[in-house]
N, C-alpha and C positions, 0 to 999 in steps of 0.2 A: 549803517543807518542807526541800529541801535546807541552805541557810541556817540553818535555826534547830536541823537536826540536827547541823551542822557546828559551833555556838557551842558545845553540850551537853560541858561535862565527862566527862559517863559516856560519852557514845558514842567521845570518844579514849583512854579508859579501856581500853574493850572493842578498841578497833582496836590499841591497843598489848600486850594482852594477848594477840590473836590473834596478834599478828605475832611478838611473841616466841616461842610456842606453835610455830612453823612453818607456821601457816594461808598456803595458795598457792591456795585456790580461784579462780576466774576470776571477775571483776571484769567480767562481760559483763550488760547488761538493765538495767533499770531503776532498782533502787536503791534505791527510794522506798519499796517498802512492806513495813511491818514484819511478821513474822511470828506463829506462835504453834501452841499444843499441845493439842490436846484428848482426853479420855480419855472415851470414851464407852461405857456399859455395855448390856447386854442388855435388848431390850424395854423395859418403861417405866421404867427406872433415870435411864435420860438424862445429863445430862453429869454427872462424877464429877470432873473437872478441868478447868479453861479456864486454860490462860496466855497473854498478850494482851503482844508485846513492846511496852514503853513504849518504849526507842529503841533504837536499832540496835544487835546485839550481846546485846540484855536474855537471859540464858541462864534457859531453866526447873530449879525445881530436880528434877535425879534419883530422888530420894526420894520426893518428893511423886507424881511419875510411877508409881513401883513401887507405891505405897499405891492408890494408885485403879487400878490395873490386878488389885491384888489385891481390890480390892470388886466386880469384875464376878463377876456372877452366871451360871450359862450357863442359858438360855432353855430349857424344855421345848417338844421339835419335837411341832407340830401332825399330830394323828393323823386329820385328816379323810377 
């Protein structure tokens, strides 16, 4: 995994674009595994967004974050 993240165009894309940016976080842990963003709604709405980084650095877009955050519904509290 490492190896084949390291060949990847895009991922010295993003490492150089963080770098320029002034990105100093700490380079501690493991490395390996990619992240990602979910937006999830009220009760049975269920996921409203999934971003799945493809390789290290893959940023979600904003937008798309605010859009599905604004499709959540809020849940009527159970009056039992």
């Amino acid at each position: 995994m490492l190896l084949m993240g390291l060949i990847r165009l895009g991922v010295w894309q993003n490492f150089l674009r963080a770098w320029k940016n002034g990105y100093s976080g700490n380079l501690e842990g493991e490395g390996f595994i990619l992240g990602g963003v979910y937006v999830i709604g009220a009760g049975k709405q269920g996921v409203l967004l999934e971003h799945r980084e493809r390789e290290f650095g893959d940023k979600v877009n904003l937008q798309s974050v605010l859009e599905a955050a604004e499709k959540i519904k809020p849940q009527a509290a159970d009056t039992e």
